[in-house]
KOLTIGU-432962 format. One record per atom (N, C-alpha, C): residue number from 1; atom name; x, y, z. Coordinates in steps of 0.001 Angstrom, whole numbers. Atoms other than C-alpha are relative to their C-alpha. Example, Ala and Ser with C-alpha at 12.3 -4.5 7.8 and 13.67 -1.06 7.14 Angstrom:
REC/resi/name/X/Y/Z
REC/1/N/890/-1190/0
REC/1/CA/12300/-4500/7800
REC/1/C/900/1200/0
REC/2/N/-820/-1190/-60
REC/2/CA/13670/-1060/7140
REC/2/C/-770/1090/730
This chain:
REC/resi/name/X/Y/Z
REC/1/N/823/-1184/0
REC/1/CA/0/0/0
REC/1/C/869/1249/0
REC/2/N/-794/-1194/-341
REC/2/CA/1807/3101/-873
REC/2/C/-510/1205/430
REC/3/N/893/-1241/-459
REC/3/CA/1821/6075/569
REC/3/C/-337/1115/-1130
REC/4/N/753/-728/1037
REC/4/CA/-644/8343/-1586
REC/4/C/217/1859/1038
REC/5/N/-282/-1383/21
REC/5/CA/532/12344/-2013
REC/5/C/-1014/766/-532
REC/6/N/821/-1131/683
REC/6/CA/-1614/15287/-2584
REC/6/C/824/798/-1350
REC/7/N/-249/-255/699
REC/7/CA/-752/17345/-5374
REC/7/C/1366/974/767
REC/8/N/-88/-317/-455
REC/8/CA/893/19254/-3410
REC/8/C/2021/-205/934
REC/9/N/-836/1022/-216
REC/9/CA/3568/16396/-2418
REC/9/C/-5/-299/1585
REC/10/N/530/484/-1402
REC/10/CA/2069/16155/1352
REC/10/C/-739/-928/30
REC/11/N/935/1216/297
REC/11/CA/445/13117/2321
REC/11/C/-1300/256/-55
REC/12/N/1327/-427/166
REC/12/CA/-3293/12887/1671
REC/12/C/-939/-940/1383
REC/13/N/688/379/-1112
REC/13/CA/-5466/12166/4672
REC/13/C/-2/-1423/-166
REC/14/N/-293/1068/-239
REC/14/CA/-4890/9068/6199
REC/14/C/-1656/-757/42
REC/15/N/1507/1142/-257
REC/15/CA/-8138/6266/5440
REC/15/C/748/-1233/533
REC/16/N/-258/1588/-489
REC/16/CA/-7539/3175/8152
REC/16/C/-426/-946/-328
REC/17/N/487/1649/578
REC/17/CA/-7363/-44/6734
REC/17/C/-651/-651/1333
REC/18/N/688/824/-1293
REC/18/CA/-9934/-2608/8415
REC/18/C/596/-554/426
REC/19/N/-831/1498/-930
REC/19/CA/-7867/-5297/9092
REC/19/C/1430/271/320
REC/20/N/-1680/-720/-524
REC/20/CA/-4681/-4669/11645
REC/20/C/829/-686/-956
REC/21/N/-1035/169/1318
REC/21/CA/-2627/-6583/9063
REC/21/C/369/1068/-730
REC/22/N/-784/-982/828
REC/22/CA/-3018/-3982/6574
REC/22/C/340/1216/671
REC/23/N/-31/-1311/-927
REC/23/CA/-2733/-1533/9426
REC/23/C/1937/-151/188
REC/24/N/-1429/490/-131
REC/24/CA/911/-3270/9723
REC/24/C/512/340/-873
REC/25/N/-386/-584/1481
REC/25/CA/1765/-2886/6169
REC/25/C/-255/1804/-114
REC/26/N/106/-1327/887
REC/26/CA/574/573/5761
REC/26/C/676/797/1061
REC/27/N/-1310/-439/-1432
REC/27/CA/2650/1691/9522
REC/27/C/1387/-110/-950
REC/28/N/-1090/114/506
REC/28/CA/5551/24/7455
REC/28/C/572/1158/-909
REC/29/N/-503/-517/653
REC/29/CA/5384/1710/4506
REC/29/C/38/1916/-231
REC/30/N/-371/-1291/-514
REC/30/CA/4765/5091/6429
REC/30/C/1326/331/283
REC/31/N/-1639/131/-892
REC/31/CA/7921/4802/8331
REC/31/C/900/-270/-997
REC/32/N/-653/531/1020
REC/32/CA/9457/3770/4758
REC/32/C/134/1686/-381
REC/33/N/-466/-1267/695
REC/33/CA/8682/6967/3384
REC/33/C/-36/1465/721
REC/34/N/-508/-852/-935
REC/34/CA/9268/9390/6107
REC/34/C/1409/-236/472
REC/35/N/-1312/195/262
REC/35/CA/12612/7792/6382
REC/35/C/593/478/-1510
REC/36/N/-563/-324/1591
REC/36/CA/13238/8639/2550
REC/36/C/277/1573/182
REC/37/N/331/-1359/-386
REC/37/CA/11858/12195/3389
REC/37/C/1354/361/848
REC/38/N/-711/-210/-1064
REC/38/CA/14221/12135/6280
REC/38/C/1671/459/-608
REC/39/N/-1382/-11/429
REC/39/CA/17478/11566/4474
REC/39/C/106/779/-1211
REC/40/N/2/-1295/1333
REC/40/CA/16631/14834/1483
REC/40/C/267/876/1466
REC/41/N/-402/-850/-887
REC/41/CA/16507/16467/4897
REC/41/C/465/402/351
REC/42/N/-1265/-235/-106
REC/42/CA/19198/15686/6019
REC/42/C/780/836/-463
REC/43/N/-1082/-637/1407
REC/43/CA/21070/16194/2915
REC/43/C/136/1508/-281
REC/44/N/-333/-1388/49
REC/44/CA/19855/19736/3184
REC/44/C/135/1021/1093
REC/45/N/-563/-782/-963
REC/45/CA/20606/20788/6575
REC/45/C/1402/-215/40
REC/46/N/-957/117/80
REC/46/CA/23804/19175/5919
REC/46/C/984/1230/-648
REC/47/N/-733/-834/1186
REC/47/CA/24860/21780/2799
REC/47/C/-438/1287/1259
REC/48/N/133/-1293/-503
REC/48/CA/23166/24480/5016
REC/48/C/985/276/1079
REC/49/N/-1401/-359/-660
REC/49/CA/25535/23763/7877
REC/49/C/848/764/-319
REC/50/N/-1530/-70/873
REC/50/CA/28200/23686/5644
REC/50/C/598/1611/-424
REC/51/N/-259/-1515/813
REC/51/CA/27586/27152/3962
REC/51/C/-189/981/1260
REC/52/N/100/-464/-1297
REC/52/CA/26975/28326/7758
REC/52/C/1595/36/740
REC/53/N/-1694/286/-644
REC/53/CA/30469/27363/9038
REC/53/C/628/920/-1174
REC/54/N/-485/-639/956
REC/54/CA/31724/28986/5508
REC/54/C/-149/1406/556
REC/55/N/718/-1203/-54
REC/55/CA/29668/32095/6323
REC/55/C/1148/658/1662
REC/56/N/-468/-261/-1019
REC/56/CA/31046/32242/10088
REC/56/C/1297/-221/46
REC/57/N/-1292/28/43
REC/57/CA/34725/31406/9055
REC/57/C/685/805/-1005
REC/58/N/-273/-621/1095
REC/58/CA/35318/33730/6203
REC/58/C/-367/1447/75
REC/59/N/336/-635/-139
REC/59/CA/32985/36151/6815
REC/59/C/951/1199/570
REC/60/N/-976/-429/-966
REC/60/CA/34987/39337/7979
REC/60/C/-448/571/1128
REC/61/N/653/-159/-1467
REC/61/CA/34730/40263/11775
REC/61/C/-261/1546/-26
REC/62/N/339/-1474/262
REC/62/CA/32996/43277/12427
REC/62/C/-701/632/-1064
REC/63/N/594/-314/1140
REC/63/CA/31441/43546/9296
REC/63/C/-1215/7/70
REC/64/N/1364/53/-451
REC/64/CA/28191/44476/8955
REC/64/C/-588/-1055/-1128
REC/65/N/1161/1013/536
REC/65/CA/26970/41320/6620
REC/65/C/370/343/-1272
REC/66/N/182/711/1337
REC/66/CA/26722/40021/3117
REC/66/C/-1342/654/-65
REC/67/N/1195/553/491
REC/67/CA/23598/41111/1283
REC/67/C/-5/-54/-1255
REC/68/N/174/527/1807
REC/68/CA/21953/39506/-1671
REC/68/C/-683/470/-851
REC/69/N/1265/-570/473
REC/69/CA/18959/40031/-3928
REC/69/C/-782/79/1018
REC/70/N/1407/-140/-961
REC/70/CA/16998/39203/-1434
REC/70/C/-32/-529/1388
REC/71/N/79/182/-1655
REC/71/CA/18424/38357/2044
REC/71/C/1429/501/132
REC/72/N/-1212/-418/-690
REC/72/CA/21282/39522/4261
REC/72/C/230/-938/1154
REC/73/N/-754/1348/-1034
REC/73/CA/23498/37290/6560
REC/73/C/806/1142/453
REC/74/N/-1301/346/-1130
REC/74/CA/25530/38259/9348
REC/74/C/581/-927/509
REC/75/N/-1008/849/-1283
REC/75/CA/27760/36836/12317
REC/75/C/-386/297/912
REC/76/N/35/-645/-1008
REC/76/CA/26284/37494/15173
REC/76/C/549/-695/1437
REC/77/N/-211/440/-1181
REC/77/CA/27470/36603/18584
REC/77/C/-580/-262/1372
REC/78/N/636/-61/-1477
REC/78/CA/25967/35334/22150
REC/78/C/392/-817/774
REC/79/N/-394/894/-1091
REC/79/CA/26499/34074/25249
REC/79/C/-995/-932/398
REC/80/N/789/1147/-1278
REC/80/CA/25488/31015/26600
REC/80/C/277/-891/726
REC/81/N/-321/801/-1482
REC/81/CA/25537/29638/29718
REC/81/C/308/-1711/128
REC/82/N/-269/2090/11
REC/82/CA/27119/25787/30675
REC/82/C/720/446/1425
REC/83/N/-398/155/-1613
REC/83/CA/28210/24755/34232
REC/83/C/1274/-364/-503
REC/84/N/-1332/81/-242
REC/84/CA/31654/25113/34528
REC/84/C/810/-588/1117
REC/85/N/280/796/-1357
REC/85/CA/31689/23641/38132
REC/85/C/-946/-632/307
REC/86/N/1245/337/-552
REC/86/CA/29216/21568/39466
REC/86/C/-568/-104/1089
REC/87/N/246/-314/-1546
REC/87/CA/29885/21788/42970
REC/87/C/-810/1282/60
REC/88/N/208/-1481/-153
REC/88/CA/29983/25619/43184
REC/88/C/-1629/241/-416
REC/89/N/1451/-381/889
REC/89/CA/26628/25831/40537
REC/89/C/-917/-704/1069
REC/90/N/1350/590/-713
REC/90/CA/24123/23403/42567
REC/90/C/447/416/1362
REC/91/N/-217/-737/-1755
REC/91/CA/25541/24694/46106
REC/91/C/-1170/1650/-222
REC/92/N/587/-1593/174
REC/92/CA/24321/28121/44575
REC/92/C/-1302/-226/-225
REC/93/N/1824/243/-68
REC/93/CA/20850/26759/43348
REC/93/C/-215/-258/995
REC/94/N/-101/683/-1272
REC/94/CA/20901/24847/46740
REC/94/C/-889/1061/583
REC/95/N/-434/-1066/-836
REC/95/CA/21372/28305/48387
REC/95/C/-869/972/-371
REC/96/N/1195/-1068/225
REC/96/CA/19093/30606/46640
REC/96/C/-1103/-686/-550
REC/97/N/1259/656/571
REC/97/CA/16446/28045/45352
REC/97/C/-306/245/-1311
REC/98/N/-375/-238/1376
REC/98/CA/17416/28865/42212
REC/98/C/-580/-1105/-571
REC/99/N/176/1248/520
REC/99/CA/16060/25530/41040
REC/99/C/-723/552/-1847
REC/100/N/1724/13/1441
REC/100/CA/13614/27268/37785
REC/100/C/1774/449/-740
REC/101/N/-923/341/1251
REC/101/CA/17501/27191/35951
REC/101/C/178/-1024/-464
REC/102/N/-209/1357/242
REC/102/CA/17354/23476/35864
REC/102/C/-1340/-31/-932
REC/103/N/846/720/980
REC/103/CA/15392/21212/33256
REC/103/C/-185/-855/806
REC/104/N/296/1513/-562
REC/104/CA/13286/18324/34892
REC/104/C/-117/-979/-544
REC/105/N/-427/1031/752
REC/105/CA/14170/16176/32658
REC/105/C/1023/-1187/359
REC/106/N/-862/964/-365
REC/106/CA/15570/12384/33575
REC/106/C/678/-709/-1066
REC/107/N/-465/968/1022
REC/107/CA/18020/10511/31722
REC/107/C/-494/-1343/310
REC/108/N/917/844/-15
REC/108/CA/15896/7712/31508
REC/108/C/1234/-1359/64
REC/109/N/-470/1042/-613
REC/109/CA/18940/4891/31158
REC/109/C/1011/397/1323
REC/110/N/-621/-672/-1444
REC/110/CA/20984/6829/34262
REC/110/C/-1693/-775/1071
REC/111/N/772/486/-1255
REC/111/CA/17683/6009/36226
REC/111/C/-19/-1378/-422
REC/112/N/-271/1489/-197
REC/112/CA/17506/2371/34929
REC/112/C/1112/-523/459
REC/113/N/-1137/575/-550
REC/113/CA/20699/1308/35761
REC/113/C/714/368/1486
REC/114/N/423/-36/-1209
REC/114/CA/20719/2949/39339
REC/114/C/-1184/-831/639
REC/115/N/1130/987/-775
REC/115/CA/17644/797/40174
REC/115/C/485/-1130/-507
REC/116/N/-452/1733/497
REC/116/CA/18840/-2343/38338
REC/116/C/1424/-257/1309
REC/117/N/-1089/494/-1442
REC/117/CA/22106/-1541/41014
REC/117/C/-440/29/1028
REC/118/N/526/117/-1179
REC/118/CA/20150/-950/43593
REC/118/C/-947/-1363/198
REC/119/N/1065/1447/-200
REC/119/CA/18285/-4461/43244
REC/119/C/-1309/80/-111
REC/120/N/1185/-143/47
REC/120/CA/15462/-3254/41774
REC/120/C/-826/1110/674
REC/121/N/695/-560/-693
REC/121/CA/14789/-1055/44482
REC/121/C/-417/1897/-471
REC/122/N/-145/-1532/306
REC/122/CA/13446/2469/43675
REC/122/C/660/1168/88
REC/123/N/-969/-964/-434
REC/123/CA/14931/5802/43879
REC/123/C/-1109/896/791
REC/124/N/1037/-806/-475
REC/124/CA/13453/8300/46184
REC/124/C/-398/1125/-810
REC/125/N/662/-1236/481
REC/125/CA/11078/10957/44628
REC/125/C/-245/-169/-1993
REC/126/N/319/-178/1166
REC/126/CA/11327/9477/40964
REC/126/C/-1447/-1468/18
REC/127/N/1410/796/362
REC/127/CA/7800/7572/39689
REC/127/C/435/-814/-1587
REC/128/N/-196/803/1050
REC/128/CA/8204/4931/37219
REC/128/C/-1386/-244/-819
REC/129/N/1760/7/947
REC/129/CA/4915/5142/34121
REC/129/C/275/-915/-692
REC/130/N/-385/1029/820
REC/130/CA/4514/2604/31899
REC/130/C/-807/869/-1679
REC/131/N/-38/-745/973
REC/131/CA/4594/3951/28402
REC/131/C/-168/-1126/-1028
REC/132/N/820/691/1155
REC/132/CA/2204/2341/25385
REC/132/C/693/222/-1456
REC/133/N/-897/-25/826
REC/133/CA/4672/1855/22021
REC/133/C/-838/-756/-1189
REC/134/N/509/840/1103
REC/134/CA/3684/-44/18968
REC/134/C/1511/-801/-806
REC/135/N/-1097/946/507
REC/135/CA/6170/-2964/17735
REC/135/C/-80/-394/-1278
REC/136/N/58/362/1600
REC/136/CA/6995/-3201/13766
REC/136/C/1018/-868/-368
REC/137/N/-1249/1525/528
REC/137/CA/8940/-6311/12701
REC/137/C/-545/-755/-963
REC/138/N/379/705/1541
REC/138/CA/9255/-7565/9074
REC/138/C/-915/-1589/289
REC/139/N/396/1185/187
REC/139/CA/7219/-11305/8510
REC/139/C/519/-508/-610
């Protein structure tokens, strides 16, 4: 079942096959051609990099920019922040409750493999969900 494009070259509204079989097949050959999609993508954030690093290594400093017909490029510069210590930094959140600079975000195998050493046993304050996936494997 291929995947069917609008004129447009976006896909055209998805009609679900009755039977999960072809629901299997037509998952497949989604994931077939969103992988295809994927790797033109690539290919063109790759060149854009490319002419980005060009732009920021050539470019001259101080300059106010390249323009074209119809766009202008600079260099611009900014700071951004990375923990340089880690003592010093979380003593200081610690200390002023600074906590809304952090992300609550877990590295998900860092917490498995602390509970797998701990014998299974939990960690305090994190909640373990069980998370619903869908499994695609050739026949």
């Amino acid at each position: 079942m291929p995947v069917k494009l609008k004129k447009d070259g976006y896909p055209a509204a998805l009609k679900l096959p009755k039977s999960f079989g072809d629901c299997a097949d037509m998952l497949f050959d989604l994931k077939e051609a969103r992988l295809a999609a994927q790797k033109l993508v690539d290919a063109f954030a790759e060149q854009e990099a490319e002419l980005k690093n060009h732009i920021i290594d050539n470019l001259p400093k101080g300059d106010r920019g390249a323009i074209g017909s119809h766009h202008k490029v600079m260099v611009v510069r900014d700071q951004v922040p990375r923990i340089g210590d880690d003592t010093k930094f979380y003593a200081y959140v610690k200390k002023h409750s600074a906590f809304d600079m952090l992300q609550r975000s877990l590295n998900a195998k860092a917490v498995r493999d602390r509970i797998e050493g701990n014998r299974g046993k939990p960690l305090p304050g994190v909640e373990m969900f069980d998370v619903v996936k869908v499994s695609l494997t050739k026949v």
